[in-house]
N, C-alpha and C positions, 0 to 999 in steps of 0.2 A: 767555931771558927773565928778567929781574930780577925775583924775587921780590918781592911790594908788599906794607907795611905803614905800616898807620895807629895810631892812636891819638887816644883818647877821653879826655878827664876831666869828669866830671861828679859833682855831689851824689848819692850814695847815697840815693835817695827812689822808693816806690815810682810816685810821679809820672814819675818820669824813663826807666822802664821802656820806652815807647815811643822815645825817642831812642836808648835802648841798643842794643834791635831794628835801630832803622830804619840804625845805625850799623854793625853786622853784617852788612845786607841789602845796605848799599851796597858793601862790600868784595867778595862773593861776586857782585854780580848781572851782573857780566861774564864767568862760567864757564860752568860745561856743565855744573852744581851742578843736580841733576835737583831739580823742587818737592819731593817727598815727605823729601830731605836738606833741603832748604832750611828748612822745617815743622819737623823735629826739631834743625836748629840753634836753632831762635827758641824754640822751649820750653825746651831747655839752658839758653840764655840767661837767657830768663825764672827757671826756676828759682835759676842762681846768683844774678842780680842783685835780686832777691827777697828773698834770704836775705842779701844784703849788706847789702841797705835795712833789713832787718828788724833782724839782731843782730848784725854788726858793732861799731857804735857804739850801741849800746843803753843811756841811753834818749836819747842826743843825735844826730846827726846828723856825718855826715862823707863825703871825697871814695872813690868806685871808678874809677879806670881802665881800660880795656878797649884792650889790644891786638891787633889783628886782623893776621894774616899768611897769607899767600898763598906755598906753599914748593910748591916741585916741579913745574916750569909751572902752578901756580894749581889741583894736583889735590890739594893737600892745605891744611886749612885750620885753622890755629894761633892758638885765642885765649886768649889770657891776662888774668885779672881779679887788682888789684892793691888791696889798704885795708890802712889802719892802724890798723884796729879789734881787738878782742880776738882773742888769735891762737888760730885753730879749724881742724882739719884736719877736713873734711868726708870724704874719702878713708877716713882710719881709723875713721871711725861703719861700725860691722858693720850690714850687708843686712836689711833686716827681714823676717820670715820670711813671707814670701806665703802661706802654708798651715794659719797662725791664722786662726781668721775677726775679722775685723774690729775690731769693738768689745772684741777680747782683745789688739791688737796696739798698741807702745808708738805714742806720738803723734810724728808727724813720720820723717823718714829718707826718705822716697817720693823726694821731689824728688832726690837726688843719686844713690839706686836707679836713678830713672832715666834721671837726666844720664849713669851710669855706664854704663849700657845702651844710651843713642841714639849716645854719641862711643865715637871707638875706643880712645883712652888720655884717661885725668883724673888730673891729676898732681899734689901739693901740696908747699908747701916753705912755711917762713916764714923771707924774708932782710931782711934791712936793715931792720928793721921793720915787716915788709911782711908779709902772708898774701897767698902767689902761688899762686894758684889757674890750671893750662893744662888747657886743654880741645883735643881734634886729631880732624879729623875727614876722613875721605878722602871726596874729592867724587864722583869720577867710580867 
């Protein structure tokens, strides 16, 4: 079987967060991608393209790409987020420490904690101009 992949481009806006989703959902909804993976892909999701919308192109606006790939007869799934916005390795932000309570703990870091935690590898690089952000998650 040919591995499939697609490809997105859309405006970085948090408006756009539902096509993001529903553009992930459609690549995956031919597997055997149990719900409960399915649920922790769309929060990943959420989370990075979130964080694209937000401070990427801060305070202007600009394009994220999203490529969705299907490797391994469709048991492993490869998406990578692509902008040319301010280059930020989310990767090398250190874990924040769960063990402060709360209101001692610095502000933000959750979301990619636990994009880091639901996928199996989160991998960053910035080429071509690019802040390439791969997220891999095994389906089955």
């Amino acid at each position: 079987m040919e591995p499939i992949r697609r490809e997105l481009t859309i405006d970085a806006t948090e408006g756009n967060l539902a096509a993001a989703q529903e553009f992930v959902e459609s690549v995956i909804s031919g597997t055997d991608c149990p719900m409960k993976t399915q649920m922790m892909i769309s929060l990943a999701v959420e989370e990075i393209f979130i964080n694209i919308a937000s401070y990427a192109y801060a305070p202007k606006t600009g394009e994220a790409t999203i490529t969705a790939e299907l490797q391994d007869h469709s048991s492993m799934l490869v998406l990578t987020f692509r902008d040319r916005g301010i280059p930020y390795d989310p990767v090398a932000k250190e874990d924040p420490n769960l063990h402060v309570p709360v209101e001692e703990r610095e502000i933000g870091g959750l979301g990619i904690y636990m994009t880091k935690k639901i996928m199996d590898a989160v991998l960053y690089e910035y080429r071509d101009g690019q802040n390439v952000l791969t997220l891999k998650k095994n389906l089955v």
